[in-house]
N, CA, C and O atoms as a Maestro MAE file, in Angstrom:
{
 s_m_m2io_version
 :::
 2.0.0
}

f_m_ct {
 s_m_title
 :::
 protein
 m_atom[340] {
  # First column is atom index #
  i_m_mmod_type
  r_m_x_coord
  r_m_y_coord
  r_m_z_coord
  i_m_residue_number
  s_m_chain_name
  s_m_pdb_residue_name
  s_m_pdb_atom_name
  i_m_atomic_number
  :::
  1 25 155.254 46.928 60.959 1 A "UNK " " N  " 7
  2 3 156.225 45.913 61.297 1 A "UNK " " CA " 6
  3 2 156.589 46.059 62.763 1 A "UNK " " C  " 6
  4 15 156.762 47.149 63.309 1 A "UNK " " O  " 8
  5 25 156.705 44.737 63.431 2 A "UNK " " N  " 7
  6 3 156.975 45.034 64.891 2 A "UNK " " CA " 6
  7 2 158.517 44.148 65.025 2 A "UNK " " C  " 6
  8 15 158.459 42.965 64.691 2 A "UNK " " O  " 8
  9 25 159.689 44.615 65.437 3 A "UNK " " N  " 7
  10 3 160.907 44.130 65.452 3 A "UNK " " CA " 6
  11 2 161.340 44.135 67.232 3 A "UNK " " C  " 6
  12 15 161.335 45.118 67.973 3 A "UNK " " O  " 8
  13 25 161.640 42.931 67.530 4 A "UNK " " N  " 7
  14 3 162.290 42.744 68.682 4 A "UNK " " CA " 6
  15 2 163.781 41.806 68.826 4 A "UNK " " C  " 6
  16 15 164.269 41.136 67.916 4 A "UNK " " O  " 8
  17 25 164.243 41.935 69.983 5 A "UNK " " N  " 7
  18 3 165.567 41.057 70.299 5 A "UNK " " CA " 6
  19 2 164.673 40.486 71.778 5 A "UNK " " C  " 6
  20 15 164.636 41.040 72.876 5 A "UNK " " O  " 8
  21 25 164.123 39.432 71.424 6 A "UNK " " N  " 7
  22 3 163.987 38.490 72.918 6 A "UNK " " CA " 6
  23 2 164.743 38.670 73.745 6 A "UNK " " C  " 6
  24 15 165.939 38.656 73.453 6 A "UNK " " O  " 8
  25 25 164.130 39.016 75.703 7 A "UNK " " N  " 7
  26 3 165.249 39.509 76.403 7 A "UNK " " CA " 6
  27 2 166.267 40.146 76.384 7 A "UNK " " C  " 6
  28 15 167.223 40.025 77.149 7 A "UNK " " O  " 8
  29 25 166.058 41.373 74.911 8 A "UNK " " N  " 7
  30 3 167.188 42.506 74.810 8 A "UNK " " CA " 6
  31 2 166.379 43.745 74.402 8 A "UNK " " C  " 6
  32 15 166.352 44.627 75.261 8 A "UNK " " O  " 8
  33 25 165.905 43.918 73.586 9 A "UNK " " N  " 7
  34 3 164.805 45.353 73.430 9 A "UNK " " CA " 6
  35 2 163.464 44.714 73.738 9 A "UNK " " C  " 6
  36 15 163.273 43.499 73.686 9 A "UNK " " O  " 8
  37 25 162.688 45.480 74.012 10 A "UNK " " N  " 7
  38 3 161.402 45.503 73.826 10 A "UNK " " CA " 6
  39 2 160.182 45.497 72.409 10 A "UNK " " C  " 6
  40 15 160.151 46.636 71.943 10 A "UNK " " O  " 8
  41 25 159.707 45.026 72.035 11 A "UNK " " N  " 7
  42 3 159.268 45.020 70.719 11 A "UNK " " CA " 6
  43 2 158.638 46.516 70.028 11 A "UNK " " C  " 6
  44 15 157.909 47.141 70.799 11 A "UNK " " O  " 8
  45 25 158.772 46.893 69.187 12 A "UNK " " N  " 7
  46 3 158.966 48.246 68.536 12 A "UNK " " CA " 6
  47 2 158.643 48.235 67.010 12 A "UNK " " C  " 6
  48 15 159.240 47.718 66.066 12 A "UNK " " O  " 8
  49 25 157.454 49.005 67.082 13 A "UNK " " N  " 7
  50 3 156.636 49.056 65.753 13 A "UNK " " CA " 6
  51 2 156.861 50.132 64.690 13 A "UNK " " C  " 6
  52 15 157.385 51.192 65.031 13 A "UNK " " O  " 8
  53 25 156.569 49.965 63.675 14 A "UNK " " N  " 7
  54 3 157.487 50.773 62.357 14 A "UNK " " CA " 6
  55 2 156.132 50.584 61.296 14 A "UNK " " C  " 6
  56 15 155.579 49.537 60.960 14 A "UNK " " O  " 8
  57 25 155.938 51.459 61.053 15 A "UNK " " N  " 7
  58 3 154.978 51.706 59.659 15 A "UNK " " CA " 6
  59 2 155.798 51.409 58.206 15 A "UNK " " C  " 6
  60 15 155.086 51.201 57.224 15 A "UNK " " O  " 8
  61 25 156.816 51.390 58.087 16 A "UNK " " N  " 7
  62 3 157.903 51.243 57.393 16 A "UNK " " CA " 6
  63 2 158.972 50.118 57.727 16 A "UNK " " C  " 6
  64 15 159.616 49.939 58.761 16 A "UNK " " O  " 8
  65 25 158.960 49.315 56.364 17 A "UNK " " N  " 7
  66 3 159.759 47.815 56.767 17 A "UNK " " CA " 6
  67 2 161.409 48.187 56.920 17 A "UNK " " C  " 6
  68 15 162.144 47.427 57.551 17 A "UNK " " O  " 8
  69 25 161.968 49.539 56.226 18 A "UNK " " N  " 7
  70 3 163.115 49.874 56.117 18 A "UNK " " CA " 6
  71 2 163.646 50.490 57.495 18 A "UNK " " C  " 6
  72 15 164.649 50.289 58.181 18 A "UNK " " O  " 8
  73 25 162.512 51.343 57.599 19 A "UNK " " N  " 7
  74 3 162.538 51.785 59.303 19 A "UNK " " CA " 6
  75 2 163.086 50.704 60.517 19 A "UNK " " C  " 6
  76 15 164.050 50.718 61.283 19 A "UNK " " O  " 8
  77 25 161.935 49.753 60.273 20 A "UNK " " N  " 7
  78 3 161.885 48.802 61.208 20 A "UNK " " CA " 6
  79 2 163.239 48.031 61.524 20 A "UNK " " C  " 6
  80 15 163.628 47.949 62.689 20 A "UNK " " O  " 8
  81 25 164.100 47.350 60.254 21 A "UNK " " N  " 7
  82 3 164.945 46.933 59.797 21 A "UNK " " CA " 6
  83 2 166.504 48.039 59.965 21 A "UNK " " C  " 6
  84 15 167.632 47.646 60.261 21 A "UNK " " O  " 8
  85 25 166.121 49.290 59.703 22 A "UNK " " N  " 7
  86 3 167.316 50.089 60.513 22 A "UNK " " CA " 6
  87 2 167.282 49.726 61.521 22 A "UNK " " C  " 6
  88 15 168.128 48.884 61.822 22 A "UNK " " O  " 8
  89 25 166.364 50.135 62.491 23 A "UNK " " N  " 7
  90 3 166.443 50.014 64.042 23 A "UNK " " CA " 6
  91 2 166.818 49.144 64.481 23 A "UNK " " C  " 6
  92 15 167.697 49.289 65.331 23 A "UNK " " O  " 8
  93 25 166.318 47.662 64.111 24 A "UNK " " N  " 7
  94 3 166.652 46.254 64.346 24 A "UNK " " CA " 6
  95 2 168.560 45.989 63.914 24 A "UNK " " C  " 6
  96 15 169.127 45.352 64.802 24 A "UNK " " O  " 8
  97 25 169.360 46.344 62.885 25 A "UNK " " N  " 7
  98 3 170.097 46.650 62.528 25 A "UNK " " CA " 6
  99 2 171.008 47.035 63.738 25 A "UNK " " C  " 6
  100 15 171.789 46.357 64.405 25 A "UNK " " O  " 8
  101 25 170.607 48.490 63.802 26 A "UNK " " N  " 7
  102 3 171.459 48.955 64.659 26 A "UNK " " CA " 6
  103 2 171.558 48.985 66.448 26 A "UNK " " C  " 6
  104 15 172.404 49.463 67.203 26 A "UNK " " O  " 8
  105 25 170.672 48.468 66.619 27 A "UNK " " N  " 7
  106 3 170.600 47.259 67.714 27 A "UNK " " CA " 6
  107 2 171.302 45.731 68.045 27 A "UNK " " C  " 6
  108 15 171.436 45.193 69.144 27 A "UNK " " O  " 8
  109 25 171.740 45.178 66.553 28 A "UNK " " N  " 7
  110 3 172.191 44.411 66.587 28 A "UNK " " CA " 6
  111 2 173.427 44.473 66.842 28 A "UNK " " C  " 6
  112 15 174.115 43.858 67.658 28 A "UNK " " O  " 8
  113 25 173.819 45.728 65.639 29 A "UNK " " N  " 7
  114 3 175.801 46.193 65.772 29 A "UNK " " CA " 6
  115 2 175.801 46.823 67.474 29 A "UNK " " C  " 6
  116 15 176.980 47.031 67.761 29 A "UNK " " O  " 8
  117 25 175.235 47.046 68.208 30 A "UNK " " N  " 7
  118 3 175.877 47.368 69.550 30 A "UNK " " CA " 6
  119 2 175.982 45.939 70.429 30 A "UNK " " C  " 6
  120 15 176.412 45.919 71.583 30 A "UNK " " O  " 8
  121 25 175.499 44.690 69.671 31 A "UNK " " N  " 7
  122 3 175.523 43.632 70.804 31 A "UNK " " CA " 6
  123 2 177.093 42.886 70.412 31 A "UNK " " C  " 6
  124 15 177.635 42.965 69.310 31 A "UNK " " O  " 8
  125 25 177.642 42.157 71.624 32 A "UNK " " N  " 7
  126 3 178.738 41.687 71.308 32 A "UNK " " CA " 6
  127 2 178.707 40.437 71.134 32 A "UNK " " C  " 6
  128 15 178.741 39.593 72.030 32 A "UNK " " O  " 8
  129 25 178.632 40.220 69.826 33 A "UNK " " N  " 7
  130 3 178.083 39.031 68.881 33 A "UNK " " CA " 6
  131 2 179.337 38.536 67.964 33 A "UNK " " C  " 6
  132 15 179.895 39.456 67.365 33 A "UNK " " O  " 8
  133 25 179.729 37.572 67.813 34 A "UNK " " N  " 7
  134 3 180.974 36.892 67.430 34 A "UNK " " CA " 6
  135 2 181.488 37.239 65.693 34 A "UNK " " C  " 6
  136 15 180.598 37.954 65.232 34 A "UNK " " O  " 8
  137 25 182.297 37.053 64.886 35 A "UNK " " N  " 7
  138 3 182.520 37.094 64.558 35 A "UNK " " CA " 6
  139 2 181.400 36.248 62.902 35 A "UNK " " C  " 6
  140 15 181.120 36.871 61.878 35 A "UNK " " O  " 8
  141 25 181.031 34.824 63.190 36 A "UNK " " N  " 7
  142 3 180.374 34.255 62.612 36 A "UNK " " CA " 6
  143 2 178.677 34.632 62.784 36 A "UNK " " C  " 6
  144 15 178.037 34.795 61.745 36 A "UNK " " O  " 8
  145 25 177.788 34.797 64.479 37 A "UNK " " N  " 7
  146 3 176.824 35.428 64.296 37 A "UNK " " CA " 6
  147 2 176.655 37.040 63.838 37 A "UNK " " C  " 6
  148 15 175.640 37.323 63.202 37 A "UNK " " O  " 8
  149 25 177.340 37.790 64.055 38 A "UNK " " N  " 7
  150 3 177.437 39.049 63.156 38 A "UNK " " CA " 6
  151 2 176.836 38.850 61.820 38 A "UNK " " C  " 6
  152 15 175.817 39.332 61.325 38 A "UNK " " O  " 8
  153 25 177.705 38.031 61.363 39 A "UNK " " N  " 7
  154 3 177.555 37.800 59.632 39 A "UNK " " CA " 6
  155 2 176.267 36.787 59.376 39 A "UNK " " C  " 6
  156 15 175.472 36.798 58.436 39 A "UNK " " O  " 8
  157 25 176.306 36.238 60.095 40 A "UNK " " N  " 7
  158 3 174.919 35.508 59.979 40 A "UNK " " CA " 6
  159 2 173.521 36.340 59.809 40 A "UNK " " C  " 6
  160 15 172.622 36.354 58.968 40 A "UNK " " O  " 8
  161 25 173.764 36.954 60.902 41 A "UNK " " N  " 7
  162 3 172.660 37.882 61.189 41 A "UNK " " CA " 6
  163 2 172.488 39.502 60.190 41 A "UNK " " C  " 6
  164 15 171.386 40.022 60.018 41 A "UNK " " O  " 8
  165 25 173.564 39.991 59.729 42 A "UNK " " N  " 7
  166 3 173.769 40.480 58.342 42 A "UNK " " CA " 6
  167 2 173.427 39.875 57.816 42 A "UNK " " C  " 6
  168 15 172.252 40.039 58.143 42 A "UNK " " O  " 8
  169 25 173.395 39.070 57.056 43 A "UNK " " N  " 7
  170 3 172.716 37.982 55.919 43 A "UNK " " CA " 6
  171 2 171.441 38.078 55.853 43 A "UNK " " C  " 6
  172 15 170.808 38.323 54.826 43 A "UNK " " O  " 8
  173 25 170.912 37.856 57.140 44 A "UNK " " N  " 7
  174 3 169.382 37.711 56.774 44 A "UNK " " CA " 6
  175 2 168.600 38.805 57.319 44 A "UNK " " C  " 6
  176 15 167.382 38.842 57.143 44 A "UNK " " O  " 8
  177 25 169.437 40.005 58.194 45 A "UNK " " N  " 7
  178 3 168.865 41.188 58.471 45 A "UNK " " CA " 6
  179 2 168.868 42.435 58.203 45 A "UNK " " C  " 6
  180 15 167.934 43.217 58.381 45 A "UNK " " O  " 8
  181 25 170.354 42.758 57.586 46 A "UNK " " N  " 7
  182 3 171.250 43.605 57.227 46 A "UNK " " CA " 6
  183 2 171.008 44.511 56.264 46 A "UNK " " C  " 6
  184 15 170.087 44.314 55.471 46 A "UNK " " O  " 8
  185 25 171.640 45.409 56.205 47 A "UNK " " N  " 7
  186 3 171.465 46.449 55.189 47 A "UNK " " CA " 6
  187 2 171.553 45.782 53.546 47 A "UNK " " C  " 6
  188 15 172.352 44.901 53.229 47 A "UNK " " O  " 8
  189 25 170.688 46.330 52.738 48 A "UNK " " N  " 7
  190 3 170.422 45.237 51.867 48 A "UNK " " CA " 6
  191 2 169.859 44.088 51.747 48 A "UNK " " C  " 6
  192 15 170.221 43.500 50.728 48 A "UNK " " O  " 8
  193 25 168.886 43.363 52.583 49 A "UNK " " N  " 7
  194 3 168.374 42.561 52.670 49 A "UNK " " CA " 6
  195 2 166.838 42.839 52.827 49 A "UNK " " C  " 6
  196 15 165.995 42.102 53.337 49 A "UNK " " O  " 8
  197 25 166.726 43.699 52.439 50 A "UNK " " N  " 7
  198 3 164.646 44.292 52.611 50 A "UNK " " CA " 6
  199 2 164.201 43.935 51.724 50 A "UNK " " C  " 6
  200 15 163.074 44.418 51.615 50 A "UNK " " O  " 8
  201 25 164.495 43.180 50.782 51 A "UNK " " N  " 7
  202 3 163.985 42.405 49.533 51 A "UNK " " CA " 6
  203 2 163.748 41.075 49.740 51 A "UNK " " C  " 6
  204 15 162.690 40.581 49.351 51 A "UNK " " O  " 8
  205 25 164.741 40.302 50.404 52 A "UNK " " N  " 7
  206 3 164.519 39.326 51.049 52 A "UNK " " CA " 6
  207 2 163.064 39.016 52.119 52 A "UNK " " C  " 6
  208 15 162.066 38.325 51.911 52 A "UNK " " O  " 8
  209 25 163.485 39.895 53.359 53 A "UNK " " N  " 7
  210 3 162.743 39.794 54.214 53 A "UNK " " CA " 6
  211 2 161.361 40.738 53.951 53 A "UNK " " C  " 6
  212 15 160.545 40.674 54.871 53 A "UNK " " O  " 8
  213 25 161.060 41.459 53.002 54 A "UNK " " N  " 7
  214 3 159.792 41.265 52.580 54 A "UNK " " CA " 6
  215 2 159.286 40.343 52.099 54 A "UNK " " C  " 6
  216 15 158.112 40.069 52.352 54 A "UNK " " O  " 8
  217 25 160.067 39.587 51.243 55 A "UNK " " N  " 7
  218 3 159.362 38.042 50.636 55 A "UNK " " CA " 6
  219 2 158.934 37.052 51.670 55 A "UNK " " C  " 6
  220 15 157.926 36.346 51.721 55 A "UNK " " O  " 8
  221 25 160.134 37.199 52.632 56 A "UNK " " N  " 7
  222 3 159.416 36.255 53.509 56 A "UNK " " CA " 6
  223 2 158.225 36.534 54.649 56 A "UNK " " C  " 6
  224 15 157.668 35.609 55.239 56 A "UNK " " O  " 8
  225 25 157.940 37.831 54.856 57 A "UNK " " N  " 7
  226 3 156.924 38.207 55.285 57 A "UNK " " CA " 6
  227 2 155.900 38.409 54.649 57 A "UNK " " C  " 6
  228 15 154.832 38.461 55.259 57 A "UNK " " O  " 8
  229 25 155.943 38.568 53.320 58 A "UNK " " N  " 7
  230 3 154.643 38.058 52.603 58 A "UNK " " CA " 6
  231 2 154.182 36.868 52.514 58 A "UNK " " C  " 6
  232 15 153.024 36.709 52.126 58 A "UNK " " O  " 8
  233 25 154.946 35.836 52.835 59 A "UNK " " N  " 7
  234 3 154.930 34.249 52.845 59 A "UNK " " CA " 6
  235 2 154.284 33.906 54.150 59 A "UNK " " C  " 6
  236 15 153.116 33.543 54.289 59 A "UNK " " O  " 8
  237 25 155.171 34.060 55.080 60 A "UNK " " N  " 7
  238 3 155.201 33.657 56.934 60 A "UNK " " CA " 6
  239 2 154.538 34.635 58.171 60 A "UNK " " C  " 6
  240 15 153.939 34.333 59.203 60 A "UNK " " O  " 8
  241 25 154.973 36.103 57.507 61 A "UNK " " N  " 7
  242 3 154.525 36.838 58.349 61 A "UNK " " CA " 6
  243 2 155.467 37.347 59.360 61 A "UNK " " C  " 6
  244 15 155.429 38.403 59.993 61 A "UNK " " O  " 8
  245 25 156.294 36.416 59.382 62 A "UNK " " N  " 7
  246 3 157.285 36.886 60.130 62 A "UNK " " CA " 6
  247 2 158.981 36.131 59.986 62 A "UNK " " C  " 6
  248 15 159.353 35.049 59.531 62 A "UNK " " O  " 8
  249 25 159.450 36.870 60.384 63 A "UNK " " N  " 7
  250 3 160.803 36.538 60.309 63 A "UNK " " CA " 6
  251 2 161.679 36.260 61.184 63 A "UNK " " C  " 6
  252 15 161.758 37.216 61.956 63 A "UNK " " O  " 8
  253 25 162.555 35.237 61.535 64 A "UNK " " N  " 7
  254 3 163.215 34.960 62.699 64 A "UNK " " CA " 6
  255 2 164.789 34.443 62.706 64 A "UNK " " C  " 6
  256 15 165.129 33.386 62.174 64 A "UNK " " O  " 8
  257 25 165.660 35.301 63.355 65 A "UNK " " N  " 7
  258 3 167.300 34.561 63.624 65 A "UNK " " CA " 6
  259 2 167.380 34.299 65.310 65 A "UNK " " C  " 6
  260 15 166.872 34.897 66.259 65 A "UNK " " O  " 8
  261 25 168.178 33.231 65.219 66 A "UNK " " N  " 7
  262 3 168.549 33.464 66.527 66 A "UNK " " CA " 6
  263 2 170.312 33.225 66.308 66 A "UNK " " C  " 6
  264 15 171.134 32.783 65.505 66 A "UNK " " O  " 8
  265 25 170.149 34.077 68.080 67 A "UNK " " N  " 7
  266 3 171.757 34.749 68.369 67 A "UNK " " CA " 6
  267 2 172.009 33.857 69.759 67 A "UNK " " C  " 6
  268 15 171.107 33.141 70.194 67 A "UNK " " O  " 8
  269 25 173.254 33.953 70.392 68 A "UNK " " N  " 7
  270 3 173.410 33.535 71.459 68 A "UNK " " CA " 6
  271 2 174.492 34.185 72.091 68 A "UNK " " C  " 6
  272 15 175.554 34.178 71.468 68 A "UNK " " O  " 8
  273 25 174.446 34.935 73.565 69 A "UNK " " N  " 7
  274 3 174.910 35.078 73.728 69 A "UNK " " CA " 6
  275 2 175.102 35.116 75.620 69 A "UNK " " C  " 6
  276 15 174.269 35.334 76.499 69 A "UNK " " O  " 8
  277 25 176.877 34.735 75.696 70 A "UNK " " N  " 7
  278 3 176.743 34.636 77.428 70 A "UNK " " CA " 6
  279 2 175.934 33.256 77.438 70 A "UNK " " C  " 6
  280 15 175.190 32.982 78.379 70 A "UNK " " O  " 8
  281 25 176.118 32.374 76.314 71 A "UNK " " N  " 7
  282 3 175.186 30.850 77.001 71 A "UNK " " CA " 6
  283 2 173.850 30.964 76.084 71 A "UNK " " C  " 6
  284 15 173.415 30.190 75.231 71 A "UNK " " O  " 8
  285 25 173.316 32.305 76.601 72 A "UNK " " N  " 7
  286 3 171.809 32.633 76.482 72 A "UNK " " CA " 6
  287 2 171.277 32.622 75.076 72 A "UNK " " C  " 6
  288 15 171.861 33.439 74.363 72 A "UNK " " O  " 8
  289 25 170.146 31.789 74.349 73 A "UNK " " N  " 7
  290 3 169.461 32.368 73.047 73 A "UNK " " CA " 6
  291 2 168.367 33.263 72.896 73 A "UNK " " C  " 6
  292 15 167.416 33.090 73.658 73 A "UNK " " O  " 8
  293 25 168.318 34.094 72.148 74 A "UNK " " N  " 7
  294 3 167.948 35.271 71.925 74 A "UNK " " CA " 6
  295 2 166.802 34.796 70.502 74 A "UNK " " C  " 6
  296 15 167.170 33.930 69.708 74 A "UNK " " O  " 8
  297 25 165.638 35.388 70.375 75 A "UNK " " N  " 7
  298 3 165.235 34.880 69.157 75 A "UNK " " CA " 6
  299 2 164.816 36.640 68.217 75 A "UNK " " C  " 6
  300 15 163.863 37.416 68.287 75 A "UNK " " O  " 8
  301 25 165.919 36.622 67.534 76 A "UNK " " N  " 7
  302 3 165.410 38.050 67.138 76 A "UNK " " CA " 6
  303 2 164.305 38.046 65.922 76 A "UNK " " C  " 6
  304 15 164.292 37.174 65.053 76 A "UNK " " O  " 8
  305 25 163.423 39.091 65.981 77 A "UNK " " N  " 7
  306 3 162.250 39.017 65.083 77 A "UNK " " CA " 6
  307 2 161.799 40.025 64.496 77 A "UNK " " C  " 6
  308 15 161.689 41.167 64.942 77 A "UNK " " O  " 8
  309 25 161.411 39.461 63.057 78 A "UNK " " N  " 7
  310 3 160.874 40.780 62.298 78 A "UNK " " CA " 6
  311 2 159.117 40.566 61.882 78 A "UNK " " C  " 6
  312 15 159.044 39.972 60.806 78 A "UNK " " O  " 8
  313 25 157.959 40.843 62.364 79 A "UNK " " N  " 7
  314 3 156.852 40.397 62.219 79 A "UNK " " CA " 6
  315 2 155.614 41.682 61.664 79 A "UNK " " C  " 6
  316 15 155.481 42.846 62.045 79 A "UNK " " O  " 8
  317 25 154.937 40.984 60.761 80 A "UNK " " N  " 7
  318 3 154.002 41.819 60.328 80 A "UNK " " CA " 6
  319 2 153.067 42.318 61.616 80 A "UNK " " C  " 6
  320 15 153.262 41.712 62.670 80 A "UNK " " O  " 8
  321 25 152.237 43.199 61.611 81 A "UNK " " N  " 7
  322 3 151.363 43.760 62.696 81 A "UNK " " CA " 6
  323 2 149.841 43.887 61.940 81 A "UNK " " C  " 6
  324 15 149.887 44.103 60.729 81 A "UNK " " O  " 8
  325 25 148.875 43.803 62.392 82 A "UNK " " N  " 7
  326 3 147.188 43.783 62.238 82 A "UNK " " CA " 6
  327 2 146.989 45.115 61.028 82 A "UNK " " C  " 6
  328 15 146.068 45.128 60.212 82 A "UNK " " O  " 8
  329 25 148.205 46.333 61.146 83 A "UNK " " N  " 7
  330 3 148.151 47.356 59.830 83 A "UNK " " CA " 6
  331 2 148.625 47.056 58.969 83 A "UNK " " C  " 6
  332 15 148.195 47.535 57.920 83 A "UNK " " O  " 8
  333 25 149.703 46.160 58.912 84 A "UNK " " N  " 7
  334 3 150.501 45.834 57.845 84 A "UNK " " CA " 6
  335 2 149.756 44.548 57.169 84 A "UNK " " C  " 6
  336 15 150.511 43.956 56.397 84 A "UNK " " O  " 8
  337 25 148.826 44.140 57.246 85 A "UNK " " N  " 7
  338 3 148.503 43.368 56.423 85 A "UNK " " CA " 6
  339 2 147.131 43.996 55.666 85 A "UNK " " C  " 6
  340 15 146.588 43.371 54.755 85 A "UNK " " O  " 8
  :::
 }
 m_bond[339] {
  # First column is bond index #
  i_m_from
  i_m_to
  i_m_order
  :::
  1 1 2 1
  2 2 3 1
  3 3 4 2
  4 3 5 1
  5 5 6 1
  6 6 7 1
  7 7 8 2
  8 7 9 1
  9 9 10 1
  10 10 11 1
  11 11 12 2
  12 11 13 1
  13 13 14 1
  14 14 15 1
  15 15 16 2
  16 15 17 1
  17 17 18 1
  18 18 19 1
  19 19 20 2
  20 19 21 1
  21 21 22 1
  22 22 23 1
  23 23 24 2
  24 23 25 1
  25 25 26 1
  26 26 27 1
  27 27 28 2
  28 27 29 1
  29 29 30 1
  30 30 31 1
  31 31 32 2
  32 31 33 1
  33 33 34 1
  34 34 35 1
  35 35 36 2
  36 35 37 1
  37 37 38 1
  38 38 39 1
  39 39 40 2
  40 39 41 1
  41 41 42 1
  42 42 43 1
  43 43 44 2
  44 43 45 1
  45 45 46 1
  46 46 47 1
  47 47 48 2
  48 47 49 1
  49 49 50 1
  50 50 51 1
  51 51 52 2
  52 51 53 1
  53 53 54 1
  54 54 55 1
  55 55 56 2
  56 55 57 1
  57 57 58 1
  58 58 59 1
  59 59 60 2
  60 59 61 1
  61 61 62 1
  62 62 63 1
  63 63 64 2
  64 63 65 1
  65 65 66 1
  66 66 67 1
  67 67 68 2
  68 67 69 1
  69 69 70 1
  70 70 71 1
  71 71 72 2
  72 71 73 1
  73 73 74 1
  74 74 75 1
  75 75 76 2
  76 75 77 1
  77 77 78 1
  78 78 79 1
  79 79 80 2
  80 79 81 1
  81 81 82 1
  82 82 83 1
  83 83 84 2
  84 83 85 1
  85 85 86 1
  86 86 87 1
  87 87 88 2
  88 87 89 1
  89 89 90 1
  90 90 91 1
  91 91 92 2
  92 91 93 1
  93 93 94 1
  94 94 95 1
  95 95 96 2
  96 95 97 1
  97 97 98 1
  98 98 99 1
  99 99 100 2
  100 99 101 1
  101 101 102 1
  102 102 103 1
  103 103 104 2
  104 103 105 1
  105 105 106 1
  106 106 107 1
  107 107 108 2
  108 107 109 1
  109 109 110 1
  110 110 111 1
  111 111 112 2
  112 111 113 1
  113 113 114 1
  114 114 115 1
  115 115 116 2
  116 115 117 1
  117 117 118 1
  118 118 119 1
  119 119 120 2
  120 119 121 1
  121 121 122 1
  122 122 123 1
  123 123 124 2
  124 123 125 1
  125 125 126 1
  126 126 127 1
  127 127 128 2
  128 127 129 1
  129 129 130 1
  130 130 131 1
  131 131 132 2
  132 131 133 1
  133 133 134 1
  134 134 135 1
  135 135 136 2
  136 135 137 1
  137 137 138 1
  138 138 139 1
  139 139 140 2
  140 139 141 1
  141 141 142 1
  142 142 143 1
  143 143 144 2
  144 143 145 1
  145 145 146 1
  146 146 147 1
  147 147 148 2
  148 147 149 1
  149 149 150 1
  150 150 151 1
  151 151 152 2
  152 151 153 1
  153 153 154 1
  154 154 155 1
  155 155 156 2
  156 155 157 1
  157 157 158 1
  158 158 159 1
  159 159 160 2
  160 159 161 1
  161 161 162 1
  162 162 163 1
  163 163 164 2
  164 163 165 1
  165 165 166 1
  166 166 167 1
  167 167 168 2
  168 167 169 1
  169 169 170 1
  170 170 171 1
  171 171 172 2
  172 171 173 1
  173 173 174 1
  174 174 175 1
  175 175 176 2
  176 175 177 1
  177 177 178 1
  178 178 179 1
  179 179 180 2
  180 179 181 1
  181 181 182 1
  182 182 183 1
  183 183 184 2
  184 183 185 1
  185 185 186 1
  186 186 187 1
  187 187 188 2
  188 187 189 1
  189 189 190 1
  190 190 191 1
  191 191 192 2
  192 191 193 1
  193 193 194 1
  194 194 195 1
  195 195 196 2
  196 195 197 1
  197 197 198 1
  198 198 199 1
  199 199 200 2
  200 199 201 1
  201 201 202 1
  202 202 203 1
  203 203 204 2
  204 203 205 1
  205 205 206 1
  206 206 207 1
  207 207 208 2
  208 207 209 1
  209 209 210 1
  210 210 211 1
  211 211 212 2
  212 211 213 1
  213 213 214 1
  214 214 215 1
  215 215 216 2
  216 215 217 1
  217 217 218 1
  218 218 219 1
  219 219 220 2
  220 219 221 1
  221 221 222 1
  222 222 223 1
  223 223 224 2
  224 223 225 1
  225 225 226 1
  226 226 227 1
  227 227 228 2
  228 227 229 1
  229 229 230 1
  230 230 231 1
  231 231 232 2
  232 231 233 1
  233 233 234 1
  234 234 235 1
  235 235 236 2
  236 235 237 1
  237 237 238 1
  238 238 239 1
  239 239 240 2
  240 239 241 1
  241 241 242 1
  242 242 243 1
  243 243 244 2
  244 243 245 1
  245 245 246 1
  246 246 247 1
  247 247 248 2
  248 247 249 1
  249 249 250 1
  250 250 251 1
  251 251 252 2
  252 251 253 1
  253 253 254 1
  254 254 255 1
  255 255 256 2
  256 255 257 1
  257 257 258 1
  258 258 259 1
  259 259 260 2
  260 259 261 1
  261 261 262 1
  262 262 263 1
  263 263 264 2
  264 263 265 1
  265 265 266 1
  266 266 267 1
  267 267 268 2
  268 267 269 1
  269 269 270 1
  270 270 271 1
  271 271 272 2
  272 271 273 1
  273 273 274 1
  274 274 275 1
  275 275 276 2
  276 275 277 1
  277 277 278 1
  278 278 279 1
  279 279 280 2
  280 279 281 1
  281 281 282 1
  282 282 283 1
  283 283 284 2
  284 283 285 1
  285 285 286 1
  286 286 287 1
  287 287 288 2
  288 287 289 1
  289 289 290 1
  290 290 291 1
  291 291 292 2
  292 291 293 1
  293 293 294 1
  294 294 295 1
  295 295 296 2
  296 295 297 1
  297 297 298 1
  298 298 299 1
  299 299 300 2
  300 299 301 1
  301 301 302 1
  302 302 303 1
  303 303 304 2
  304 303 305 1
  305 305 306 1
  306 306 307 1
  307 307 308 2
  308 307 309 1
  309 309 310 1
  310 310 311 1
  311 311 312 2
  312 311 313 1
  313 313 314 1
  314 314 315 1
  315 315 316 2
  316 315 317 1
  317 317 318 1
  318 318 319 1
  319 319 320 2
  320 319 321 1
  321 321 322 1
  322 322 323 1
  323 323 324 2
  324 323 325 1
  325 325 326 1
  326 326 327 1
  327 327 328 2
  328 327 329 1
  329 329 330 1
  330 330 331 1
  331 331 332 2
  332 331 333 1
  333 333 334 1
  334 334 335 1
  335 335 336 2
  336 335 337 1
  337 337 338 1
  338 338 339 1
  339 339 340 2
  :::
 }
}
């Protein structure tokens, strides 16, 4: 699994979807993200949600929220890699 924050981390690969999904996680809780994208982005990224977003990466391949912040959109991503399939 390769997980990035467009124009905020660099993209970062994980042999492990739970792995991947911590990291992505806790990358997210250090950004200063509002009250409503927080929870948004919990929803579809969050602890407890690796059931989800495996389904949809068995479907799409990849997974996508976007955030905004300072104006700016951000497209954060959770995507299968050439091992993971």
């Amino acid at each position: 699994m390769t997980v990035q924050i467009e124009g905020i981390t660099p993209p970062a690969t994980f042999t492990r979807l739970s792995s991947a999904l911590d990291a992505l996680w806790k990358s997210l809780r250090a950004l200063p993200l509002g009250f409503d994208q927080y929870h948004a982005a919990r929803h579809v990224l969050g602890p407890g949600e690796e059931h989800q977003v495996e389904q949809a990466l068995a479907q799409d391949g990849e997974v996508t929220h976007r955030i905004t912040m300072s104006g700016r959109s951000h497209v954060v991503s959770v995507r299968t890699t050439a091992v993971d399939r």
